[in-house]
PDBQT receptor file of N, H, CA, C and O in Angstrom, charges set to zero:
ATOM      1  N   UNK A   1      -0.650 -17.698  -6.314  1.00  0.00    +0.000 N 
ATOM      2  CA  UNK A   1       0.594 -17.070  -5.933  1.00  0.00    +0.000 C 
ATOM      3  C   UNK A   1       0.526 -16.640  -4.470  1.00  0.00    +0.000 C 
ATOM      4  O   UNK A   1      -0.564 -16.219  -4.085  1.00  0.00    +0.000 OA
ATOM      5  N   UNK A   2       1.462 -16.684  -3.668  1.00  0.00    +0.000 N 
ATOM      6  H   UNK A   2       2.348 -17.027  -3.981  1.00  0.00    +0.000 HD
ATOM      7  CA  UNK A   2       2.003 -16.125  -2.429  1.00  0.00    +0.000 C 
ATOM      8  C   UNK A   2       1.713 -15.128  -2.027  1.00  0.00    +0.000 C 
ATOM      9  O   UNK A   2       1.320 -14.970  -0.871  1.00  0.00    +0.000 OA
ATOM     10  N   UNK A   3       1.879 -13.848  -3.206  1.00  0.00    +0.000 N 
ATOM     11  H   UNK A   3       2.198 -13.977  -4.145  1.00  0.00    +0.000 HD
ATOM     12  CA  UNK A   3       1.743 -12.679  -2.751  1.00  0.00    +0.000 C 
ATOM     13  C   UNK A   3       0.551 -12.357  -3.180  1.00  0.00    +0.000 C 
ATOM     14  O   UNK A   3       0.234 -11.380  -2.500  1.00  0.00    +0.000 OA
ATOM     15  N   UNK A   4      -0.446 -12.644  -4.035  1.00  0.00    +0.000 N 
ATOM     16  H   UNK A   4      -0.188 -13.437  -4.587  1.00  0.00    +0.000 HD
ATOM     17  CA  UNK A   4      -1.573 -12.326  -4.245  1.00  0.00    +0.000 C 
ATOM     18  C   UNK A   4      -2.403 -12.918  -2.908  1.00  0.00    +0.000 C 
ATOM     19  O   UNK A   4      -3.163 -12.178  -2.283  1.00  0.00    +0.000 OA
ATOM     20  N   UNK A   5      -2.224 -14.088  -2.590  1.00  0.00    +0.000 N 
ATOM     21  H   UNK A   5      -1.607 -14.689  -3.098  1.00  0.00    +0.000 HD
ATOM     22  CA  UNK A   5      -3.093 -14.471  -1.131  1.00  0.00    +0.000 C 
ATOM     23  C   UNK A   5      -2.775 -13.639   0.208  1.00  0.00    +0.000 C 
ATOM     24  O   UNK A   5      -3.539 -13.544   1.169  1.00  0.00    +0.000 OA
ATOM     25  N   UNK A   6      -1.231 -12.932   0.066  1.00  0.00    +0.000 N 
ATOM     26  H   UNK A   6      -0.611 -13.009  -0.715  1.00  0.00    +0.000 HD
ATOM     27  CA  UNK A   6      -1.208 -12.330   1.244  1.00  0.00    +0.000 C 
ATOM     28  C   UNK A   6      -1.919 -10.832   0.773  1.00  0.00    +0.000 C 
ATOM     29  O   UNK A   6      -2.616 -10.267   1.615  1.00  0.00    +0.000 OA
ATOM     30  N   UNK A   7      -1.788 -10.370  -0.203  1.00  0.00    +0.000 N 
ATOM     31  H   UNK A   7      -1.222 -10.829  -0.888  1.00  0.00    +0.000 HD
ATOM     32  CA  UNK A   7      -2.313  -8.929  -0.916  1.00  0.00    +0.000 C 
ATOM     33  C   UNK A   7      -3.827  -9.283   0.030  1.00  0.00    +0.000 C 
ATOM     34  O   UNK A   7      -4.302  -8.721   1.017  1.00  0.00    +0.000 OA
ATOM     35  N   UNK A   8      -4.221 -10.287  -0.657  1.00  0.00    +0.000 N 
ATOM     36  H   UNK A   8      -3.835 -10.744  -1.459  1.00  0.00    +0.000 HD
ATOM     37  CA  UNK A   8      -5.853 -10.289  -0.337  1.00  0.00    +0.000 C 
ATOM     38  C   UNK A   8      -5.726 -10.702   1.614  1.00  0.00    +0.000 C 
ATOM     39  O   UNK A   8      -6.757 -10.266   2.126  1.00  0.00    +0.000 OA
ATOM     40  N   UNK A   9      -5.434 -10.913   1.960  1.00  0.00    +0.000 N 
ATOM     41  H   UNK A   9      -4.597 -11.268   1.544  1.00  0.00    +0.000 HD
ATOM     42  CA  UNK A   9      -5.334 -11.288   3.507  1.00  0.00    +0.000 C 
ATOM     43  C   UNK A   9      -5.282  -9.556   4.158  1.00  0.00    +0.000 C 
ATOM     44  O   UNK A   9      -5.988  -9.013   5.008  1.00  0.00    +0.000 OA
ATOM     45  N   UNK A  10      -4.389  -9.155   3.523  1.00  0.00    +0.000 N 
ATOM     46  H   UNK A  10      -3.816  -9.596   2.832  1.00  0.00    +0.000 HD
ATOM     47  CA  UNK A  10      -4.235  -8.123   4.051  1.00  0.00    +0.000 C 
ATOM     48  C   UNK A  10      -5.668  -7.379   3.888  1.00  0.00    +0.000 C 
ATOM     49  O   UNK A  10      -6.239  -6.934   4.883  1.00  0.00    +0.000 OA
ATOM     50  N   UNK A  11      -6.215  -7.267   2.604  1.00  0.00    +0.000 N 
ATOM     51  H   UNK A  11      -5.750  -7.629   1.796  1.00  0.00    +0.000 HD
ATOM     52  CA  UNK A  11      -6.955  -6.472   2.502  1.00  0.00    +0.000 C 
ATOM     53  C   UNK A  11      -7.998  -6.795   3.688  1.00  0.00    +0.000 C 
ATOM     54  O   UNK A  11      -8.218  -6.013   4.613  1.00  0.00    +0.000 OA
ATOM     55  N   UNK A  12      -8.606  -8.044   3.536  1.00  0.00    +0.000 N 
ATOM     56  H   UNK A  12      -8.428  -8.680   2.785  1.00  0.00    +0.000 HD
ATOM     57  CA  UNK A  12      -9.619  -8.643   4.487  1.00  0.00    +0.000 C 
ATOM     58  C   UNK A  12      -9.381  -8.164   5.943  1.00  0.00    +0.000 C 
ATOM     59  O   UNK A  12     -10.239  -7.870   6.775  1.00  0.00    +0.000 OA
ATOM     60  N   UNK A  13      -8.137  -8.150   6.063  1.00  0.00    +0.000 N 
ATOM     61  H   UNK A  13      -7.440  -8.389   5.387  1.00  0.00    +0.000 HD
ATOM     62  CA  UNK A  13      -8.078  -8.085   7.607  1.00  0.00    +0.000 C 
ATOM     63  C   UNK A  13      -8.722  -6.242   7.423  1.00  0.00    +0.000 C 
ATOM     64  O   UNK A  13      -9.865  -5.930   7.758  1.00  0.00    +0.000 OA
ATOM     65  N   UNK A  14      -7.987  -5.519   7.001  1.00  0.00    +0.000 N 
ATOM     66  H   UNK A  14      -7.058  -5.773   6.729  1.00  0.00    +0.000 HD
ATOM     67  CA  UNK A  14      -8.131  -4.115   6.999  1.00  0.00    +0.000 C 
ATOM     68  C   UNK A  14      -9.054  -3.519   6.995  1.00  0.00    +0.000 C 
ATOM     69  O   UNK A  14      -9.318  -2.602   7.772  1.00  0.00    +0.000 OA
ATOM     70  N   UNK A  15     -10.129  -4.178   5.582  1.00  0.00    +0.000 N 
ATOM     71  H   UNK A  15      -9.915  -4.923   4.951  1.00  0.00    +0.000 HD
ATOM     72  CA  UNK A  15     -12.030  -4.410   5.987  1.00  0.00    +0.000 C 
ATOM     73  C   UNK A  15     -12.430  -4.653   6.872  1.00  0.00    +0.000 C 
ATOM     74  O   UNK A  15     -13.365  -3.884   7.095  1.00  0.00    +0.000 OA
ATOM     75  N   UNK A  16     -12.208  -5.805   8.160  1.00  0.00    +0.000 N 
ATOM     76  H   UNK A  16     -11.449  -6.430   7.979  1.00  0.00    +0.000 HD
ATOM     77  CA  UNK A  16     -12.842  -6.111   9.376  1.00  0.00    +0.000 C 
ATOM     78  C   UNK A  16     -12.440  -5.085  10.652  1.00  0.00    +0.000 C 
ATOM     79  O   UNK A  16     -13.033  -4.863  11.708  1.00  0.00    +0.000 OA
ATOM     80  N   UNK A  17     -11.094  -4.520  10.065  1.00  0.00    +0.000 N 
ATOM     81  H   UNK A  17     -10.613  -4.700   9.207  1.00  0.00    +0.000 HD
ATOM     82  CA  UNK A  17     -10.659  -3.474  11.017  1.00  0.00    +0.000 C 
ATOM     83  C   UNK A  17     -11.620  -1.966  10.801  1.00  0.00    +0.000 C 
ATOM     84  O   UNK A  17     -12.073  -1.179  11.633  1.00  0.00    +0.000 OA
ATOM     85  N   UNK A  18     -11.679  -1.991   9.313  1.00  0.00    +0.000 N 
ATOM     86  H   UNK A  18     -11.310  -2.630   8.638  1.00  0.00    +0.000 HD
ATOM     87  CA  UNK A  18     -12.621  -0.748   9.066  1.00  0.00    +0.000 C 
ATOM     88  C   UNK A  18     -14.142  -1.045   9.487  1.00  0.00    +0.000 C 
ATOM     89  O   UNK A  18     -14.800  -0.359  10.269  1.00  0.00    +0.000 OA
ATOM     90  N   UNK A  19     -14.457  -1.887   8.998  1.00  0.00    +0.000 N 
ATOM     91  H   UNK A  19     -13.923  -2.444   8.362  1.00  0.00    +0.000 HD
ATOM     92  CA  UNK A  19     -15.937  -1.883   9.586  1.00  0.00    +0.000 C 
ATOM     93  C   UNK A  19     -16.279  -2.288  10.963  1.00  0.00    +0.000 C 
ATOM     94  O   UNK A  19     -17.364  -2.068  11.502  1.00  0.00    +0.000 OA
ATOM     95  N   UNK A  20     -15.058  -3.025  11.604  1.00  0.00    +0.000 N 
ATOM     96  H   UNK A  20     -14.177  -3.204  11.167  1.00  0.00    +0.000 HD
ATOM     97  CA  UNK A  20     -15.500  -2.635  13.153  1.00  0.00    +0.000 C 
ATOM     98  C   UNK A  20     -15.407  -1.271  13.896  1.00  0.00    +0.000 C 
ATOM     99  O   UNK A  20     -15.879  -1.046  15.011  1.00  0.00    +0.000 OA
ATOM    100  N   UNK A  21     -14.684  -0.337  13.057  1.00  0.00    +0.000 N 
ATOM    101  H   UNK A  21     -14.301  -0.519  12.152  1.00  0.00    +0.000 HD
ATOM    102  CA  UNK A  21     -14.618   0.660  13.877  1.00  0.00    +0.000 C 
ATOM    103  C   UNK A  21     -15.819   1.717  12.783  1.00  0.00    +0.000 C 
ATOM    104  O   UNK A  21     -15.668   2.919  12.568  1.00  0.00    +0.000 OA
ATOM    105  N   UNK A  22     -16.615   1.107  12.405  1.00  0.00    +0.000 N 
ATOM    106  H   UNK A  22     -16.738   0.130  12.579  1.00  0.00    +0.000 HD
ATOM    107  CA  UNK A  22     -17.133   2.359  11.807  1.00  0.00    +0.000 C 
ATOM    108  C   UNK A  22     -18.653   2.608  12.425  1.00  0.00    +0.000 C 
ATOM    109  O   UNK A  22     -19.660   1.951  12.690  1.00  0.00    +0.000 OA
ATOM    110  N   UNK A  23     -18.206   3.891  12.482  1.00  0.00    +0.000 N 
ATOM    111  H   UNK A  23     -17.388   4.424  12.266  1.00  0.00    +0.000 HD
ATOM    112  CA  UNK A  23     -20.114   4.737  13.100  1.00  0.00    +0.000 C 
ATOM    113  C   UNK A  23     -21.445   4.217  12.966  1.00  0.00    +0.000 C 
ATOM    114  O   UNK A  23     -22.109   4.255  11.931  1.00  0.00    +0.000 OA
ATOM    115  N   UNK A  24     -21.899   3.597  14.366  1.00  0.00    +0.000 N 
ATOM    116  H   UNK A  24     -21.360   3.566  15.208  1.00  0.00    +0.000 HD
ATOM    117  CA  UNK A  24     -23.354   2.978  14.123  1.00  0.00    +0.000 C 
ATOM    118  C   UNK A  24     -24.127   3.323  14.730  1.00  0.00    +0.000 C 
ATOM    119  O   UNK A  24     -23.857   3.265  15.930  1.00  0.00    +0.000 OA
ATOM    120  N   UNK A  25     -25.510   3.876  14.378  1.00  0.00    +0.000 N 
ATOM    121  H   UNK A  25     -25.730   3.923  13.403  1.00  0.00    +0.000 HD
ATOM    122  CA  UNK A  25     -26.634   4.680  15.223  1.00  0.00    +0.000 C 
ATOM    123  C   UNK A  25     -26.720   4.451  16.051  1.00  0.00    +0.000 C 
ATOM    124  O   UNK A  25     -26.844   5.434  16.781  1.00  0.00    +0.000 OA
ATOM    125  N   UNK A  26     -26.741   3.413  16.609  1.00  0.00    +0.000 N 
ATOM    126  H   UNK A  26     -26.640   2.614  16.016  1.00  0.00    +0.000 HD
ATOM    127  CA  UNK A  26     -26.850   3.056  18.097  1.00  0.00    +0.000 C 
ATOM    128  C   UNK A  26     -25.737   2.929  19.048  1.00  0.00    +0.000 C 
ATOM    129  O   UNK A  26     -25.907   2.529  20.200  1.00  0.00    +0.000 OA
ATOM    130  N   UNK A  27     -24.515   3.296  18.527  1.00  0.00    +0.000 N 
ATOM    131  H   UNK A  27     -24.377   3.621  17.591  1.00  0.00    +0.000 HD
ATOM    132  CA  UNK A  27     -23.619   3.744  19.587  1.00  0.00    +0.000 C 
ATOM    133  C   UNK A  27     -23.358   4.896  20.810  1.00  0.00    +0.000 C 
ATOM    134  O   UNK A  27     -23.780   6.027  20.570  1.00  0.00    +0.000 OA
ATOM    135  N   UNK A  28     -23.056   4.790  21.388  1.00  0.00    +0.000 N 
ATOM    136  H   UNK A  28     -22.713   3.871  21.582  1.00  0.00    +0.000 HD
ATOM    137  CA  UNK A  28     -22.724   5.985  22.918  1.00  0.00    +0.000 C 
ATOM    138  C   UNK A  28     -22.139   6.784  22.361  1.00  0.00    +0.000 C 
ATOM    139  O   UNK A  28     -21.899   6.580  21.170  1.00  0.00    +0.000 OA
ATOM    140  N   UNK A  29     -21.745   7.823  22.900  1.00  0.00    +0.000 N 
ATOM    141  H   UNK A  29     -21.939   7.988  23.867  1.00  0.00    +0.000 HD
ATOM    142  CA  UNK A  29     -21.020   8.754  22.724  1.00  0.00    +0.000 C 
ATOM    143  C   UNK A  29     -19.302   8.611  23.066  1.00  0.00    +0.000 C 
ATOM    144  O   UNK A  29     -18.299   9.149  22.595  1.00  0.00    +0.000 OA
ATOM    145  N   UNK A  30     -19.584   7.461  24.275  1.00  0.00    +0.000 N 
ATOM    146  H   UNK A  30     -20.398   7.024  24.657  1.00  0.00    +0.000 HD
ATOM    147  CA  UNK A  30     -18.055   6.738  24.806  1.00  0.00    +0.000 C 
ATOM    148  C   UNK A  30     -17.778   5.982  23.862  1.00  0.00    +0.000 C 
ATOM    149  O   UNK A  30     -16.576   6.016  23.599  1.00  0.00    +0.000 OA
ATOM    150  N   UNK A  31     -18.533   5.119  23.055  1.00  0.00    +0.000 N 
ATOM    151  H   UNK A  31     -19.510   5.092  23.269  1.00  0.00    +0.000 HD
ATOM    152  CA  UNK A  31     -18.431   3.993  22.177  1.00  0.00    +0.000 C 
ATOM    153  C   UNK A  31     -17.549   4.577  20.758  1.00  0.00    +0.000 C 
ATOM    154  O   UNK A  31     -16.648   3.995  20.153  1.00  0.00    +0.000 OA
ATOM    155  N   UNK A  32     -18.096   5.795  20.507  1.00  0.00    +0.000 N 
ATOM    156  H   UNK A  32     -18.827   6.268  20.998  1.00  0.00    +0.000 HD
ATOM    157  CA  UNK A  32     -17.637   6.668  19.384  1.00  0.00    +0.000 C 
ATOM    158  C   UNK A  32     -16.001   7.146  19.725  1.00  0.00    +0.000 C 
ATOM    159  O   UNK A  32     -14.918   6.645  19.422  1.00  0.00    +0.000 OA
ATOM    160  N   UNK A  33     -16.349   8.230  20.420  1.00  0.00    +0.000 N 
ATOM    161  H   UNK A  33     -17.229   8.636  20.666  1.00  0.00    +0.000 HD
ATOM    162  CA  UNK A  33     -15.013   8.444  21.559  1.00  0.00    +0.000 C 
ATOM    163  C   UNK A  33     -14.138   7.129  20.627  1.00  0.00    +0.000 C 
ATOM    164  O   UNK A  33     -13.839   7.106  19.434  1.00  0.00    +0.000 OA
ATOM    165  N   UNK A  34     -13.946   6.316  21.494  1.00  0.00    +0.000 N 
ATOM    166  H   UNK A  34     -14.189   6.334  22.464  1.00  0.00    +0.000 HD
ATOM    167  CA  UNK A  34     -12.908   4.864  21.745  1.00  0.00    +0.000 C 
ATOM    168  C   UNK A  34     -13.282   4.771  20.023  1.00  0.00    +0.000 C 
ATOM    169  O   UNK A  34     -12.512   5.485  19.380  1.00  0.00    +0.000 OA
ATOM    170  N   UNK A  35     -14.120   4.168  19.317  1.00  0.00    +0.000 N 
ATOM    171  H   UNK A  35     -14.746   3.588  19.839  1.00  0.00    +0.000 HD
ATOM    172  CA  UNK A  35     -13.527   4.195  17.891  1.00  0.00    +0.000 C 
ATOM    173  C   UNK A  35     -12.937   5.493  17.273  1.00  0.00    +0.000 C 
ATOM    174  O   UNK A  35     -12.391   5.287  16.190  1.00  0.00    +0.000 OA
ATOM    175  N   UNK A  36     -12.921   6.498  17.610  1.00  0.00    +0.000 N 
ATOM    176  H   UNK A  36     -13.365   6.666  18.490  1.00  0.00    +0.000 HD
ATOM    177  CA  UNK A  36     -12.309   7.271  16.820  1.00  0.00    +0.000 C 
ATOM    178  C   UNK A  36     -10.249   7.121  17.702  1.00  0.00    +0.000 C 
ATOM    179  O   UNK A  36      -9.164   7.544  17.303  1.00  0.00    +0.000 OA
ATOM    180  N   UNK A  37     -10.583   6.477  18.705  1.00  0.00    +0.000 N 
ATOM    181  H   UNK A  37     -11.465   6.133  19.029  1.00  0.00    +0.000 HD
ATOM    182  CA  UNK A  37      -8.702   6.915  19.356  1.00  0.00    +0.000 C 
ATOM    183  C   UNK A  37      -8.359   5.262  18.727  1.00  0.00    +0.000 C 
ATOM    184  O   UNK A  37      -7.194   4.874  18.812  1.00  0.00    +0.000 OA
ATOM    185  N   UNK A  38      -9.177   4.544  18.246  1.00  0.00    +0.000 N 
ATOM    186  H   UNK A  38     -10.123   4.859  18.177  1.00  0.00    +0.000 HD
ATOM    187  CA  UNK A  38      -8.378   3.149  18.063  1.00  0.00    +0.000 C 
ATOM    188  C   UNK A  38      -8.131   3.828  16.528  1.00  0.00    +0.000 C 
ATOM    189  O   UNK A  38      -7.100   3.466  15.961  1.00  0.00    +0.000 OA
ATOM    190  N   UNK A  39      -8.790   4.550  15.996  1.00  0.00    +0.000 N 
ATOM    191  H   UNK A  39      -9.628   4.845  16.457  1.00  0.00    +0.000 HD
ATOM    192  CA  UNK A  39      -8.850   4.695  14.493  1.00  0.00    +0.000 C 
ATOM    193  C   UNK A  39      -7.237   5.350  14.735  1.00  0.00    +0.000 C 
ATOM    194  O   UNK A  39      -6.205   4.762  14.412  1.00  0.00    +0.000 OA
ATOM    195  N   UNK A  40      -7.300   6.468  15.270  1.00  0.00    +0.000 N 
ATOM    196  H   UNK A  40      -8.138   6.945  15.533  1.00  0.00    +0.000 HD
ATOM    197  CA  UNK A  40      -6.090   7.320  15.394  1.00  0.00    +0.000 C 
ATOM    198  C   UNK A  40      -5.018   6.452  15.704  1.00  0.00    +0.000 C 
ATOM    199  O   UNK A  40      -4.005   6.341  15.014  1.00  0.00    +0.000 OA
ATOM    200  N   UNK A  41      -5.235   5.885  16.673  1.00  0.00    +0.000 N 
ATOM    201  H   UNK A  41      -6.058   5.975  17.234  1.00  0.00    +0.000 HD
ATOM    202  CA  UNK A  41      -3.959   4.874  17.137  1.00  0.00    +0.000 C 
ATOM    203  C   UNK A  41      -3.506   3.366  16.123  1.00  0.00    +0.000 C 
ATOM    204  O   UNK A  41      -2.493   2.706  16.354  1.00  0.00    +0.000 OA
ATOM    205  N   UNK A  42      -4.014   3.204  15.555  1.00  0.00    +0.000 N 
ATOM    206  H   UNK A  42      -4.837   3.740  15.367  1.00  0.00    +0.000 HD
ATOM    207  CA  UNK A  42      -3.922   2.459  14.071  1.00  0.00    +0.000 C 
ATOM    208  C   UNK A  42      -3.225   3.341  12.938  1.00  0.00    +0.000 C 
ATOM    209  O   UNK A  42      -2.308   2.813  12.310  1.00  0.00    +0.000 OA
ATOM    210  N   UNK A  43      -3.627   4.745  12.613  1.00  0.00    +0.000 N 
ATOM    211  H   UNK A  43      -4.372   5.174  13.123  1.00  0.00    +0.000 HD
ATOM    212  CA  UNK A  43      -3.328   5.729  11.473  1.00  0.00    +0.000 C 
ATOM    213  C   UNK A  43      -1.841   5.658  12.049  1.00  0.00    +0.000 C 
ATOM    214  O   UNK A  43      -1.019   5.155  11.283  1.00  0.00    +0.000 OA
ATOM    215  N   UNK A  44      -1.344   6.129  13.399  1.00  0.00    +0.000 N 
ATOM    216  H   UNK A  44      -2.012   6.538  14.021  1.00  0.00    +0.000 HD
ATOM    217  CA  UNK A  44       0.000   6.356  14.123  1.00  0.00    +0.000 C 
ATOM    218  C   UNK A  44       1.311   4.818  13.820  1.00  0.00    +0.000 C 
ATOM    219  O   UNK A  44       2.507   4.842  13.529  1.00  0.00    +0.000 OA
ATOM    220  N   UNK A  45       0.383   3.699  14.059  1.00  0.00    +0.000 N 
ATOM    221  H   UNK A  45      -0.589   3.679  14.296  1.00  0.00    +0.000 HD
ATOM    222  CA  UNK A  45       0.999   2.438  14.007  1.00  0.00    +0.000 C 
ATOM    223  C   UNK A  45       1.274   2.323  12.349  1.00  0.00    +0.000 C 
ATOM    224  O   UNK A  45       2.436   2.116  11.999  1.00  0.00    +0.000 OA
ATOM    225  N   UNK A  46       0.296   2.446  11.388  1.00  0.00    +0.000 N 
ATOM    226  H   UNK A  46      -0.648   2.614  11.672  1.00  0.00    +0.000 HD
ATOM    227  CA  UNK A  46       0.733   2.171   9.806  1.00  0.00    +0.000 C 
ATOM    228  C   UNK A  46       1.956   3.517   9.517  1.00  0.00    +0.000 C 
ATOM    229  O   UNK A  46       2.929   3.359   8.780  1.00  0.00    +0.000 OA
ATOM    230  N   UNK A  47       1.722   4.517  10.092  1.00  0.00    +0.000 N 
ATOM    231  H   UNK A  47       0.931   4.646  10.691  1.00  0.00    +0.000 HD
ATOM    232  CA  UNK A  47       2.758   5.824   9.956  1.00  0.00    +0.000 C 
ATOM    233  C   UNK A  47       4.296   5.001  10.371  1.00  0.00    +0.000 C 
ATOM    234  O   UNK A  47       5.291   4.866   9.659  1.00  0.00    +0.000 OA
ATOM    235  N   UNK A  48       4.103   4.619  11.518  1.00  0.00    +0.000 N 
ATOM    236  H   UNK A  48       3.295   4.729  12.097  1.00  0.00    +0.000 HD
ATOM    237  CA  UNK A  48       5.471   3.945  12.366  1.00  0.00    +0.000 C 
ATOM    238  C   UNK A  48       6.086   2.801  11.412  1.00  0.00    +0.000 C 
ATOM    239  O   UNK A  48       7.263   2.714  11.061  1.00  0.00    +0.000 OA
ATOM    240  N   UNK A  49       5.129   2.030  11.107  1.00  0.00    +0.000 N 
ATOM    241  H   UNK A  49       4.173   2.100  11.392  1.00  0.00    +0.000 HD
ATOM    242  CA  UNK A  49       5.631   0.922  10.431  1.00  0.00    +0.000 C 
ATOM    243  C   UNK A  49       5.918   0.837   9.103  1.00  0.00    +0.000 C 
ATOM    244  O   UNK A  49       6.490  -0.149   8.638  1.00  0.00    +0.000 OA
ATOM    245  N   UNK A  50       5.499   1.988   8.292  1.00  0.00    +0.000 N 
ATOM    246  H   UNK A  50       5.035   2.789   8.670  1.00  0.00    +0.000 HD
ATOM    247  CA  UNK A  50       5.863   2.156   7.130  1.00  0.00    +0.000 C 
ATOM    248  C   UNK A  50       6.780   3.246   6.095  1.00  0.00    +0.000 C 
ATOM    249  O   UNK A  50       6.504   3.658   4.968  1.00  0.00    +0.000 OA
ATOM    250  N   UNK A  51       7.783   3.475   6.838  1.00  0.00    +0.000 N 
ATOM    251  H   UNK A  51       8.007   3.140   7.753  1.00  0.00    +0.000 HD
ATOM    252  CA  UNK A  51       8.448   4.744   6.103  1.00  0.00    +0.000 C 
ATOM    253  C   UNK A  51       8.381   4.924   5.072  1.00  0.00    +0.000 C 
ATOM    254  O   UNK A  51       8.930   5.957   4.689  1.00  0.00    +0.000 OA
ATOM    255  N   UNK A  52       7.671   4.033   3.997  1.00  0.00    +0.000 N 
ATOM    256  H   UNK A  52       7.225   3.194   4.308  1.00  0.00    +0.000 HD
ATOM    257  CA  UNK A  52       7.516   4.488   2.781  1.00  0.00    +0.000 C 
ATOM    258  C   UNK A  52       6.131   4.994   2.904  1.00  0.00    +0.000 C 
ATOM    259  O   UNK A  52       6.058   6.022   2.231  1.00  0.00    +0.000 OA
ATOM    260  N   UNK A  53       5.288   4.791   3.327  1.00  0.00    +0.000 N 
ATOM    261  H   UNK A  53       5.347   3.956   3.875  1.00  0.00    +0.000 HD
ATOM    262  CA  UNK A  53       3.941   5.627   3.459  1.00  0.00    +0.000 C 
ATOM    263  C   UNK A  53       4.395   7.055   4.455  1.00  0.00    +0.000 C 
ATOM    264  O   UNK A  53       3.724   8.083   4.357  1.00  0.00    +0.000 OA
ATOM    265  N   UNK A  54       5.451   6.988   5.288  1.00  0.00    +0.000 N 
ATOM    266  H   UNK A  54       5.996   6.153   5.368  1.00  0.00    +0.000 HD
ATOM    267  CA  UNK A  54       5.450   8.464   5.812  1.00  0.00    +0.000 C 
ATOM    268  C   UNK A  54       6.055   9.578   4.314  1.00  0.00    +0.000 C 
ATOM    269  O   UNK A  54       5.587  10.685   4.046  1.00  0.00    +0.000 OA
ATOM    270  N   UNK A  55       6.828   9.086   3.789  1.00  0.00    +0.000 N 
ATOM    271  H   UNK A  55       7.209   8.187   4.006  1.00  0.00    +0.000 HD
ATOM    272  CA  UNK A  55       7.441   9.547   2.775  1.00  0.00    +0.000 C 
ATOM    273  C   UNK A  55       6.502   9.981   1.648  1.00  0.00    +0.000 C 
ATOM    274  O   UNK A  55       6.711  10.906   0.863  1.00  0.00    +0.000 OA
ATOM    275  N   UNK A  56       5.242   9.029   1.693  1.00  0.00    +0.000 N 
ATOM    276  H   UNK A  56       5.072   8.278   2.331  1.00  0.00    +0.000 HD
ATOM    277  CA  UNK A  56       4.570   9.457   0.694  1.00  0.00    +0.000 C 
ATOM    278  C   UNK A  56       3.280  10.649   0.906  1.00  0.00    +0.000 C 
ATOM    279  O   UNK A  56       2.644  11.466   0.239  1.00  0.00    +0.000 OA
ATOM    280  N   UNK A  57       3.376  10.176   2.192  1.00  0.00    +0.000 N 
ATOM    281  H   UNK A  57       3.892   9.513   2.734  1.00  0.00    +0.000 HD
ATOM    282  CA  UNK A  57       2.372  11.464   3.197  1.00  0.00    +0.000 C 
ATOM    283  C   UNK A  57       3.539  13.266   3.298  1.00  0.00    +0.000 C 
ATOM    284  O   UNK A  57       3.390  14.381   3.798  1.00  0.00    +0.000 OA
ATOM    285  N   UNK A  58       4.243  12.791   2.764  1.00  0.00    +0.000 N 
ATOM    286  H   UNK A  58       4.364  11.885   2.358  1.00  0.00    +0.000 HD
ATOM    287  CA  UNK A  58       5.293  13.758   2.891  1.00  0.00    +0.000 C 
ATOM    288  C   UNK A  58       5.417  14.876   1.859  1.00  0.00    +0.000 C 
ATOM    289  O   UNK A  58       5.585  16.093   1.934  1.00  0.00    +0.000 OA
ATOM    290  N   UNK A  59       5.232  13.773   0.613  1.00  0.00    +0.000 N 
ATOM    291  H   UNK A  59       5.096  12.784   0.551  1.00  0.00    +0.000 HD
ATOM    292  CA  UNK A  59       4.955  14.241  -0.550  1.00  0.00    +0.000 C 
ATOM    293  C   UNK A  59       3.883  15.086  -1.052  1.00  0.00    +0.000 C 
ATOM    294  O   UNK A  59       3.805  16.081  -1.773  1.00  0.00    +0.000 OA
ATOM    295  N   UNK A  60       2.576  13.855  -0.007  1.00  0.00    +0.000 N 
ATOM    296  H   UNK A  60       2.639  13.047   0.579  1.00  0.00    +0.000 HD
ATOM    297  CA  UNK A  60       1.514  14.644  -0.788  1.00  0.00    +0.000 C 
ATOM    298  C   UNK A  60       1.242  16.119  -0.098  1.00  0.00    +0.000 C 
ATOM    299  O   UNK A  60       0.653  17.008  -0.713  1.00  0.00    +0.000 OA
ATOM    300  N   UNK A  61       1.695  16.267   1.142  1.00  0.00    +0.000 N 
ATOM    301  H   UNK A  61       2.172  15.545   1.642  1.00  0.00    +0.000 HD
ATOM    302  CA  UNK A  61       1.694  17.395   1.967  1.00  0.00    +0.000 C 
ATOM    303  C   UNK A  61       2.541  18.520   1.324  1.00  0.00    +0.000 C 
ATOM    304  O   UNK A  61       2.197  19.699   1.409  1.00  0.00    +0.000 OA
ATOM    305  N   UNK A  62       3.940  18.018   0.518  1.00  0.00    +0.000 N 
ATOM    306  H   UNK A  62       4.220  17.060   0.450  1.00  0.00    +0.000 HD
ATOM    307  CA  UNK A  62       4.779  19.345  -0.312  1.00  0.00    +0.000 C 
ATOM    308  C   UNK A  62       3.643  19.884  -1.319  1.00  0.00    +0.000 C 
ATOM    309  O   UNK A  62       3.350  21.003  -1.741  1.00  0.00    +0.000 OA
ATOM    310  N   UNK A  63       3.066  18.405  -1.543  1.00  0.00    +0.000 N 
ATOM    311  H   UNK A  63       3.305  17.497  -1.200  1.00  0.00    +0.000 HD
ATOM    312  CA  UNK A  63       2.133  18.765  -3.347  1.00  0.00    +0.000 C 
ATOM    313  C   UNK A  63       1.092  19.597  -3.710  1.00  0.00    +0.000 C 
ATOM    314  O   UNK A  63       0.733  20.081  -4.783  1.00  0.00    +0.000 OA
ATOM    315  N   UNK A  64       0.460  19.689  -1.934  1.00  0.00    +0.000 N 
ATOM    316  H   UNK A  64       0.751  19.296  -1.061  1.00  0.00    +0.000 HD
ATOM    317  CA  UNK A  64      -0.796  20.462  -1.669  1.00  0.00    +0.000 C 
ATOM    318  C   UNK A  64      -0.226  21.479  -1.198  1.00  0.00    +0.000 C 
ATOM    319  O   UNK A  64      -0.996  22.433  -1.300  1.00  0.00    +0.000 OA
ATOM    320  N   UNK A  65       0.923  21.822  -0.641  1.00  0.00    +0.000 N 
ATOM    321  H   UNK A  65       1.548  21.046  -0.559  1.00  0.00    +0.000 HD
ATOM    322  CA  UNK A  65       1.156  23.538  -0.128  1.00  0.00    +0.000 C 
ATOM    323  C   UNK A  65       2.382  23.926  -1.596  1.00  0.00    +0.000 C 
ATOM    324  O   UNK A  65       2.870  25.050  -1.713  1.00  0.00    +0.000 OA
TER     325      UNK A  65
């Protein structure tokens, strides 16, 4: 099916996005820095592009206060 190959595409891509940006002993302190603002600047872009995930970030924020 169509949407199961894009389901899984997506996921893959999202894995290579997570594990390139994730914390490795031998990184700088600049190196860290810059993965944590691409991390942020990715969190900002899925926020932008998905009003149903802001909506649901919305929710869970009423649910916890």
């Amino acid at each position: 099916m169509d949407k199961d190959k894009m389901m899984d595409n997506a996921r893959d891509s999202y894995r290579s996005i997570e594990s390139f940006l994730e914390h490795k002993e031998d990184d700088s302190m600049l190196v860290i820095i810059g993965k944590i603002l691409l991390r942020i600047i990715g969190i900002f872009i899925m926020i932008l592009l998905s009003p149903f995930l802001l909506l649901g970030l919305f929710i869970a924020f009423i649910a916890v206060f």
